[in-house]
C-alpha positions as CSV (number, residue, x, y, z in Angstrom):
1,X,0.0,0.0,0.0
2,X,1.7,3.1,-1.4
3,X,1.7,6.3,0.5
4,X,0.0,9.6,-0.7
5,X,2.0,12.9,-0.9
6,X,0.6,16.4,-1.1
7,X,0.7,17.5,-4.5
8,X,1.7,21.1,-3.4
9,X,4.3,23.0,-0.9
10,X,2.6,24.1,2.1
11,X,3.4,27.7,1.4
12,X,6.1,29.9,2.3
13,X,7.9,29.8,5.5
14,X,11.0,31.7,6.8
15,X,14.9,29.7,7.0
16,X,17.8,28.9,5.4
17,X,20.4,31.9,5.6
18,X,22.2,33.6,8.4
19,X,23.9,37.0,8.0
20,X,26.8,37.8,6.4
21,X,29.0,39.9,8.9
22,X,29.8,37.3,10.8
23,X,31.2,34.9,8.4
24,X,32.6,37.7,6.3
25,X,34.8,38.4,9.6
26,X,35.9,34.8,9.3
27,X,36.9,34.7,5.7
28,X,39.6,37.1,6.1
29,X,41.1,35.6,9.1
30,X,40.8,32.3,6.9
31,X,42.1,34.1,4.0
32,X,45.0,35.6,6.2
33,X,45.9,32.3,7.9
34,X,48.1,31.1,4.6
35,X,50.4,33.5,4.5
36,X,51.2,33.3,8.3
37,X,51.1,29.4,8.3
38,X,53.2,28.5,5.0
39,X,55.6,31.8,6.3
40,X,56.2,29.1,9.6
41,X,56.2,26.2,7.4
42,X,59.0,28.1,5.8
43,X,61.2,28.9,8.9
44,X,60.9,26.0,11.2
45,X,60.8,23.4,8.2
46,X,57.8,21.5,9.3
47,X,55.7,20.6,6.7
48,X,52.5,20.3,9.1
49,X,52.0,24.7,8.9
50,X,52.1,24.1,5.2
51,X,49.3,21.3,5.2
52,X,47.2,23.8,7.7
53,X,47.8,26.5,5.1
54,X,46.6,24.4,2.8
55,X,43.1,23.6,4.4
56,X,42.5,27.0,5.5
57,X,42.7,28.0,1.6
58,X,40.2,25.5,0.8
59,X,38.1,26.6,4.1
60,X,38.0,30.0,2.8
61,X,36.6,29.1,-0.9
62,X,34.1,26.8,0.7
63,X,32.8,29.9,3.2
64,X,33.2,31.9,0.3
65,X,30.8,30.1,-1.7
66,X,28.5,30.4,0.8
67,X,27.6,33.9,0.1
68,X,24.7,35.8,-1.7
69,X,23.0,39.2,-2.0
70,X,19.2,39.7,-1.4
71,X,18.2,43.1,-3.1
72,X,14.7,44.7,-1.7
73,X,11.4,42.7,-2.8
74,X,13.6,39.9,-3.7
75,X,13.6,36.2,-1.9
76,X,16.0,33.6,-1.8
77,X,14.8,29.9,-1.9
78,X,16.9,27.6,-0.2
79,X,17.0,24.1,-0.8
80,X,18.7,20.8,0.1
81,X,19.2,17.8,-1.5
82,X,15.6,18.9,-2.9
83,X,14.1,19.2,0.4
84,X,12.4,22.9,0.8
85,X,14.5,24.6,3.7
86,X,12.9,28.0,4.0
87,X,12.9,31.8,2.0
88,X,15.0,34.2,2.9
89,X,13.6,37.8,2.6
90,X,16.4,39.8,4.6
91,X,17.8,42.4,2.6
92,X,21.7,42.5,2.5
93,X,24.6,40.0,2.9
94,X,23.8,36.3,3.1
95,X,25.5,33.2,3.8
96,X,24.8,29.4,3.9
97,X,26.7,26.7,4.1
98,X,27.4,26.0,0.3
99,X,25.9,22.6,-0.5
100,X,22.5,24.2,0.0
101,X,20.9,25.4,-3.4
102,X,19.6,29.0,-3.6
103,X,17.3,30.4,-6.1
104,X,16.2,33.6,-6.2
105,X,12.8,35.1,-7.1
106,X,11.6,38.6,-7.5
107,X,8.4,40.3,-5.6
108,X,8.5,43.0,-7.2
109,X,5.1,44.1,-8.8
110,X,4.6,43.4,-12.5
111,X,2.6,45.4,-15.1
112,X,1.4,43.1,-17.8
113,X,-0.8,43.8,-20.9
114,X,-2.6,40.9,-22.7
115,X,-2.3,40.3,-26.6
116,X,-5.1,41.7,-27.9
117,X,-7.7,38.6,-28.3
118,X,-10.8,38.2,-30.9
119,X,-13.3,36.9,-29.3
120,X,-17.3,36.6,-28.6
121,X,-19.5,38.7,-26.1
122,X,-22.6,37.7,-24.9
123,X,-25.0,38.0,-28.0
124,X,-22.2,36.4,-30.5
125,X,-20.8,39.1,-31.7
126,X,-16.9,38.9,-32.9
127,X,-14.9,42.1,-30.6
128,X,-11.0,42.3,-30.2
129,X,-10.2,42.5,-26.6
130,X,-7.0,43.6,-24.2
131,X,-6.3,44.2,-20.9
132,X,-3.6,45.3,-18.7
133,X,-3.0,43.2,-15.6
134,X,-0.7,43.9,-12.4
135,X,0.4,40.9,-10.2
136,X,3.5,40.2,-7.9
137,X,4.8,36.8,-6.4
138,X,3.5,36.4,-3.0
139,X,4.4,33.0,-2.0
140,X,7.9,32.4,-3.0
141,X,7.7,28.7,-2.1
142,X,4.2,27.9,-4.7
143,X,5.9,30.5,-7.3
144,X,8.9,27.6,-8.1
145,X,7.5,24.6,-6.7
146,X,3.8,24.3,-7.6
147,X,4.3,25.1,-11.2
148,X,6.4,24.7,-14.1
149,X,7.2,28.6,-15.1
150,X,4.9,31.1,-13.2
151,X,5.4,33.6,-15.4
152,X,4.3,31.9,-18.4
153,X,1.5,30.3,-16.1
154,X,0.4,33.8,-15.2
155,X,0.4,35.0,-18.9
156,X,-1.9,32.1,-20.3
157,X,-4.6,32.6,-17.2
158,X,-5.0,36.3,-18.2
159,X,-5.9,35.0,-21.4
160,X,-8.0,32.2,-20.4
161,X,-9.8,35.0,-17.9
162,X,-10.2,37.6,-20.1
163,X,-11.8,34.9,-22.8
164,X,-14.4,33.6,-19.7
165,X,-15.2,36.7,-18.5
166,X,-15.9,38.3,-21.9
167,X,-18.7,36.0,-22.7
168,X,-20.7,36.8,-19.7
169,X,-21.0,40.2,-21.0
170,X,-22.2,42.3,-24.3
171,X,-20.3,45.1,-25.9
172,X,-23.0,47.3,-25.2
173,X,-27.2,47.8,-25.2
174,X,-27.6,45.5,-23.0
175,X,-30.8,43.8,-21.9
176,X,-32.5,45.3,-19.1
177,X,-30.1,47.5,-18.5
178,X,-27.7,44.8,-18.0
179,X,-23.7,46.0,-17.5
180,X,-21.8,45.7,-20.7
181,X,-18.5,45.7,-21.6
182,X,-18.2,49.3,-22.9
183,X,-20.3,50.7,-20.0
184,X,-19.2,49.2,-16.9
185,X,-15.4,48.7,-17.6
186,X,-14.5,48.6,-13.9
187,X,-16.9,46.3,-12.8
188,X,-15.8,43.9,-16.0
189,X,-12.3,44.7,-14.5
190,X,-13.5,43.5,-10.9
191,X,-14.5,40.3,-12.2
192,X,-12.0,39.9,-14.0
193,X,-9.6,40.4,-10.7
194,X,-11.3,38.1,-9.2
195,X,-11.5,35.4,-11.7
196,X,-8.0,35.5,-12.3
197,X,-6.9,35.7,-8.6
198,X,-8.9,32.2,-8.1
199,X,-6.6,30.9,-11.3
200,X,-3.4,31.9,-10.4
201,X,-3.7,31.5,-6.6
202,X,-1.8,27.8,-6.6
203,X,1.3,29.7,-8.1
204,X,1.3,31.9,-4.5
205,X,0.5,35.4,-7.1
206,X,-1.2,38.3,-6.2
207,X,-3.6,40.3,-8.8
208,X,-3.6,44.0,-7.3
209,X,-5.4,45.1,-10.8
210,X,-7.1,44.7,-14.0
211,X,-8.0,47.0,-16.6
212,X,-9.4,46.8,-19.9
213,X,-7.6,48.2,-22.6
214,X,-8.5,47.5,-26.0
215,X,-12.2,47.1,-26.9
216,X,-13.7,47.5,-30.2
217,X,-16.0,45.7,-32.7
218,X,-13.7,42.8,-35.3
219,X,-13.3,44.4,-38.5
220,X,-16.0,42.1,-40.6
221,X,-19.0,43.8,-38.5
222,X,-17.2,46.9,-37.4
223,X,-19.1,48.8,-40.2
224,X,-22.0,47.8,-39.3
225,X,-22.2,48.3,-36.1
226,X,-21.1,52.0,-36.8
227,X,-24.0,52.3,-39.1
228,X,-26.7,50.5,-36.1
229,X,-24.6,52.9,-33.7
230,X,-25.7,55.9,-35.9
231,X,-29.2,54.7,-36.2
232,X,-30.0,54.3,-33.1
233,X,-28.0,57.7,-32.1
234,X,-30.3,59.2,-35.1
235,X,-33.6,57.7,-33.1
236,X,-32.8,59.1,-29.5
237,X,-32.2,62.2,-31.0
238,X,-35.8,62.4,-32.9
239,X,-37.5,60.9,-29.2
240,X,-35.9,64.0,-27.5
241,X,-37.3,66.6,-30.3
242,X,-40.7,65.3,-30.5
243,X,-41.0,64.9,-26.8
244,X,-39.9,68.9,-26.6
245,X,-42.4,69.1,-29.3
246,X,-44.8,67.8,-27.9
247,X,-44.7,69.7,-24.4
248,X,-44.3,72.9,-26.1
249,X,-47.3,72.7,-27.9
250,X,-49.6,71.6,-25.4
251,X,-48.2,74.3,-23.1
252,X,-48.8,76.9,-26.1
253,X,-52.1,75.8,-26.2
254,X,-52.6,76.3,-22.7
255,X,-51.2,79.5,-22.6
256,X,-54.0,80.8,-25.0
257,X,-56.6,78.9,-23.7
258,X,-56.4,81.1,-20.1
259,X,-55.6,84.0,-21.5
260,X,-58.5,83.5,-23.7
261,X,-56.0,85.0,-26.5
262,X,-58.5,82.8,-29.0
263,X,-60.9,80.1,-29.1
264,X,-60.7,77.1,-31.4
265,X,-62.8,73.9,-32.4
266,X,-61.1,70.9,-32.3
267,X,-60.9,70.8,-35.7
268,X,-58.5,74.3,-36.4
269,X,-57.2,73.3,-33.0
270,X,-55.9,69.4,-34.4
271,X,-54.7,71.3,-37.4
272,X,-52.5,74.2,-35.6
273,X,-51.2,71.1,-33.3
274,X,-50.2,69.1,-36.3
275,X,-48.1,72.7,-38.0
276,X,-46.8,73.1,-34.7
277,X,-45.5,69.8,-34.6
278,X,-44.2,70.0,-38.3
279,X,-42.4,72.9,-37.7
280,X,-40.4,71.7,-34.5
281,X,-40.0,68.3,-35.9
282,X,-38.6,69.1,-39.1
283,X,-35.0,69.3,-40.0
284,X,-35.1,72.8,-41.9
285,X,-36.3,76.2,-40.7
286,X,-39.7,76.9,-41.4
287,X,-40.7,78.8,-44.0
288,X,-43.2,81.8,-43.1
289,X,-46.4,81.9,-44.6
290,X,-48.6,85.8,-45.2
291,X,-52.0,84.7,-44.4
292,X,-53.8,87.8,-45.9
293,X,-57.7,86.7,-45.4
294,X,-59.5,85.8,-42.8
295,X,-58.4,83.5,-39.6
296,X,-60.9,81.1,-41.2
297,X,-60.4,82.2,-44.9
């Protein structure tokens, strides 16, 4: 009966180095030791200060392998014969004995925009889509053990996100007054966050933003989706003037009516309604008219 191992590293945890003063101090007294020891070997004629000198040479490469540099927002994973012994996260001088393995990984933040992607929104239509993503490494530990490459990991789940969240949306007019991709580009950009956090969160990375930045119709229906966008631009427009229209001719009519300016039958009052409304409504000036009879001529 075979034992079971966890897939992934438990996360993160501190270890592995020590600072560097310390054994920096040593090297040079192990680097100065030679030149004392073969100088004796050289006066008294015994051989052992020569062998000493010898083994404090190779002491001094062997602590002097030991050493390594952490720069700010960097860590240092430290290893043994494969066995995870810690990150180290101290900025400065290092040291560890030298048969452990170090590896170093950056956690600094990351700004990162997508290739721009064709896909389909939420009724079917074809758009071309991009958006800028920024993510650090927050779990040194899951960044090099729980996948392959994290970086390349991190670039194929934007895409993969971007493509899942996407369809969930329209471009725009939605249903219902639905959010849309056009309209509500921050909330797309939430869910989009969030998706992708869920995604990435086994490579120990943080997604501290996302932000559309290319959206626009494919070019095969780009025209005509222009052309709808102008119709239905060219249809608001004509609501708003008739519904001014309107209103200004019923309070016109009101106004004469208490001011008992003149009195009309339906008939001549349907008829000054409907040049009223001809004259608001219509895309040229008006034209005046010399009415030289009567009112009812």
């Amino acid at each position: 009966m075979t034992d079971d191992r966890a897939i992934h590293v438990t996360g993160e945890r501190p270890g592995g180095g020590i600072g560097g003063g310390l054994m920096l101090l040593l090297l040079l007294l192990l680097a100065a030791a030679p030149v004392f020891l073969f100088g004796r070997a050289e006066a008294t004629g015994v051989y052992a200060y020569a062998i000493l000198g010898i083994m404090s040479v190779v002491a001094a490469v062997l602590v002097l392998l030991g050493f390594y540099m952490i720069q700010p927002n960097t860590a240092v994973v430290i290893t043994l014969f494969g066995d995870y012994r810690g990150s180290d996260r101290t900025p400065g001088l290092r040291w560890v004995p030298f048969w452990y393995i170090r590896k170093k990984i950056s956690l600094r933040v990351r700004n990162v925009t997508s290739e721009m992607l064709k896909v389909n929104d939420k009724r079917g239509n074809p758009i071309e889509i991009a958006a800028n993503v920024v993510w650090r490494v927050s779990d040194s530990a899951q960044a090099l053990f729980d996948v392959e490459d994290y970086n390349s990991f991190v670039n194929i789940q934007i895409e993969t996100a971007l493509r899942e969240v996407t369809r969930h949306y329209a471009y725009d007019h939605g249903e219902d007054d639905e959010p849309t991709l056009r309209a509500d580009a921050e909330r797309v950009g939430e869910q989009l966050r969030g998706d992708l956090q869920e995604r990435v969160a086994v490579a120990g990375v943080t997604i501290d933003e996302c932000h559309l930045m290319h959206l626009a119709y494919a070019p095969e229906i780009a025209g005509a989706m222009l052309r709808r966008q102008q119709a239905e631009a060219v249809i608001a427009a004509r609501k708003t003037i008739v519904a001014g229209a309107v209103f200004m001719v019923e309070n016109a009519l009101q106004m004469l009516s208490e001011r008992d300016v003149i009195h009309l039958d339906e008939e001549r009052k349907a008829a000054m309604v409907s040049n009223l409304l001809v004259v608001l409504c219509a895309d040229r000036d008006a034209q005046p008219v010399l009415n030289t009879g009567t009112l009812y001529g």
